[in-house]
N, C-alpha and C positions, 0 to 999 in steps of 0.2 A: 943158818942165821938165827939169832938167841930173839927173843918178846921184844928184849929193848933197842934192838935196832931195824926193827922195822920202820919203813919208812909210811906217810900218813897213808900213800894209798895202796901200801901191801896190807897194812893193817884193817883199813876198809874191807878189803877183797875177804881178810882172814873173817872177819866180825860177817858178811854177809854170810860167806860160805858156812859159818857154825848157828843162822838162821834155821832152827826145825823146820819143815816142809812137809805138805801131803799133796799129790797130782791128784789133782782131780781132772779126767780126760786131757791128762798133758800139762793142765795149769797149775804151777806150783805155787799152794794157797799155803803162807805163812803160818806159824801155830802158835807161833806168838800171843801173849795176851796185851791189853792197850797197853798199858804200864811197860812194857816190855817193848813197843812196841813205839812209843814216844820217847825212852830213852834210847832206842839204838838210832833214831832216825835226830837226837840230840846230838848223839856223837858224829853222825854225818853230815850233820852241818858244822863242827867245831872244824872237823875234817877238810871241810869243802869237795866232798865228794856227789857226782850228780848222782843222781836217783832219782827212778821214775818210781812211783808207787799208784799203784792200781786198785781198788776200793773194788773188789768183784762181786759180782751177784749171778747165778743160774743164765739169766739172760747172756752176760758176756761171755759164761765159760757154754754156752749153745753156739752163741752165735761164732765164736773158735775153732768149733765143730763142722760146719759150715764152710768155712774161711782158712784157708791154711796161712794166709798172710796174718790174718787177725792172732791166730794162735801163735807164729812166731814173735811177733809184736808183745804178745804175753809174755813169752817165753824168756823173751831178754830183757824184761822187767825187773831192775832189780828187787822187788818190794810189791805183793801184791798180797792185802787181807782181806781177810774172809770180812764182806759185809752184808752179802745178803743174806736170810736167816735158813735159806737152801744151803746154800756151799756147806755153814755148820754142820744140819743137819748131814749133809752128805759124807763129811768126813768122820762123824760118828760113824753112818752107817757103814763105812768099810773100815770100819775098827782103828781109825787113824785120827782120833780126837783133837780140835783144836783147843787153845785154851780158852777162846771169849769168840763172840764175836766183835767182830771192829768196825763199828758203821762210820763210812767215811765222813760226817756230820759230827758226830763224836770227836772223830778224829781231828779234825781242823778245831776243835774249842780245845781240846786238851795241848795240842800244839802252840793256841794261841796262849795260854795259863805259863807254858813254858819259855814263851817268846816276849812276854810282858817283863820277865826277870829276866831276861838275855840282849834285850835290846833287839829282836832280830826286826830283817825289813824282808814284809811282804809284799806280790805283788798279785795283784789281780787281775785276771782277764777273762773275758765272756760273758754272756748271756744278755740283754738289751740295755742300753746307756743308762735309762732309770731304774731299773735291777741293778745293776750293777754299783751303779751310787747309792742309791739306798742300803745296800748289802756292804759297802767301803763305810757308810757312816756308820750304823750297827758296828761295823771291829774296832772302828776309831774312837766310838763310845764307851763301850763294853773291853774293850784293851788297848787303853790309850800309850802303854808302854811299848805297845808293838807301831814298826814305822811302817806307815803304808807308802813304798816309795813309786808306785805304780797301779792306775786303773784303767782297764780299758774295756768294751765292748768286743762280745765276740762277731759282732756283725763285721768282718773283714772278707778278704776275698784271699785265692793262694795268688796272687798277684801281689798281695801285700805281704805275705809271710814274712820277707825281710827285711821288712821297715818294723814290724810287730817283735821280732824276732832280736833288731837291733836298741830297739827299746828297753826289750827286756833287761840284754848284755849290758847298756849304758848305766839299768836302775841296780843291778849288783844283788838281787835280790837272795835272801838265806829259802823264802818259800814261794815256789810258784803256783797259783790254783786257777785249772784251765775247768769253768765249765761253759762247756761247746756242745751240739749235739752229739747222742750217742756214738753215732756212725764214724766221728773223725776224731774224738776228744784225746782217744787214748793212743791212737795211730799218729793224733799230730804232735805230739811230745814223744810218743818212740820215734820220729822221724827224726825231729831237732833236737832233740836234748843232749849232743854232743855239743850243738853250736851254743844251745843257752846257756849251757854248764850251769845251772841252778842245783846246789845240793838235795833237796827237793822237791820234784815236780809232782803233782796230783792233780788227775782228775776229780772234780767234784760235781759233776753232773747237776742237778738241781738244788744242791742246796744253796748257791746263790738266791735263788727265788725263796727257800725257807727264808734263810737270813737277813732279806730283804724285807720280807712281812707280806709277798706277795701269794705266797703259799703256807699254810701252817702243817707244822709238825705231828706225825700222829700220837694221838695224849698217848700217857704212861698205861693203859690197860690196852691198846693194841699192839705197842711195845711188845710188852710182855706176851702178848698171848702170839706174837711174833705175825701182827700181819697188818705192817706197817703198808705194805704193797698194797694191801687190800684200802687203808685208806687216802693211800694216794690216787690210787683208780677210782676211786668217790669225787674227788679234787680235780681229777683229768683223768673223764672214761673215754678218753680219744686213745688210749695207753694200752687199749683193752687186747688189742693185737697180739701187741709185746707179752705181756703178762700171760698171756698164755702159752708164753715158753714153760713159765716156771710148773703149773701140771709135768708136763710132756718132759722138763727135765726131770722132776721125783719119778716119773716111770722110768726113765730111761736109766736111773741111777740100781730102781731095784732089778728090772731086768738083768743089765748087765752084771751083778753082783761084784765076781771077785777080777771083772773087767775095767772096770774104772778108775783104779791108780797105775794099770797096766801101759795106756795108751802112751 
């Protein structure tokens, strides 16, 4: 079959499959840079093809580890970048460099900069009624070009799933962004994301609460010095649990050496 007859969603398939990749314990982390990164995820929405995309950090690709459900759930991901400043590091260290990293925060404003000149309509769902409004007025201010055709609260039950789920299908939306607790956010869109058929879908874990003003962002010098984590745990040391995945994953990455794109 010749370029020009492919159809939209052979060509999808072709555009994923020529995605760079590096596994890191099985998770295949993009190598994409952002730029790179909001244009292929441009053409999947011209396309109308679904795609989950997955924002990863040390914690999720542990907790994978753990979980063989969680890791498969990765696995058939179409889309999942390097966000947290671990994974980068990681795939340095086994000689398999990404190009950036891509903090899923980032990623939703650069999406939106593309979506204000496309007309697209997003929809939001997750984290508490007044989050979650306050976070819809923020986009509808800051990118009035973009339609927000859907807000909701993630406080639902799996009893409601398909009333949430028929909401979505009704609003047509070009982007979905689910931030839910850790534990189900990204299990609950690898579940459904046949039925919402959203071209696509992300997790965006807390930055509802950034974008909201209910949490601030860490300034440009811990940014940089890469330990954003570190001021989120200043903001909520209830967190402090979690975060000490991310030690126990840089050991794990150096012990295993030439074991960790292996898995």
């Amino acid at each position: 079959m010749s370029s020009t007859s492919l159809t939209p969603e052979s060509a999808a398939k072709t555009a994923l499959q020529a995605i760079p990749k590096v596994r890191i314990y099985g998770v295949p982390i993009s190598k994409m840079s952002m730029k790179q990164t909001v244009d292929y995820l441009a053409q999947v929405i011209e396309q109308r093809q679904p795609h989950q995309v997955i924002t990863a950090n040390p914690i999720m690709v542990m907790a994978a580890q753990d979980d063989p459900a969680y890791l498969s759930m990765m696995q058939r991901a179409e889309l999942i970048v390097p966000d947290g400043t671990g994974v980068v590091w990681a795939a340095n260290r086994v000689g398999q460099p990404v190009a950036e990293r891509v903090p899923g925060f980032d990623l939703i404003h650069e999406l939106m900069k593309v979506g204000e000149k496309k007309s697209w309509k997003v929809f939001l769902l997750g984290a508490s009624p007044e989050v979650i409004q306050a976070a819809a007025d923020k986009l509808r201010t800051t990118y009035p070009g973009v339609s927000l055709v859907g807000v909701r609260d993630g406080y639902f039950k799996d009893a409601q799933d398909a009333e949430v789920i028929q909401a979505i299908v009704d609003a047509a939306p070009d982007i979905l962004l689910v931030g839910r607790a850790a534990a189900n956010q990204e299990p609950w869109i690898g579940k459904y994301k046949s039925q919402l058929g959203v071209p696509v879908m992300m997790g965006v874990g807390g930055s509802f609460d950034v974008l909201s003003g209910k949490l601030k962002r860490a300034p440009v010098l811990f940014q940089k010095l890469r330990l954003e984590w570190f001021y989120r745990l200043l903001q909520e040391p209830w967190r402090y649990k979690r975060m000490l995945l991310l030690p126990q994953f840089a050991l794990k990455v150096m012990r295993d050496k030439d074991k960790v794109t292996k898995s």
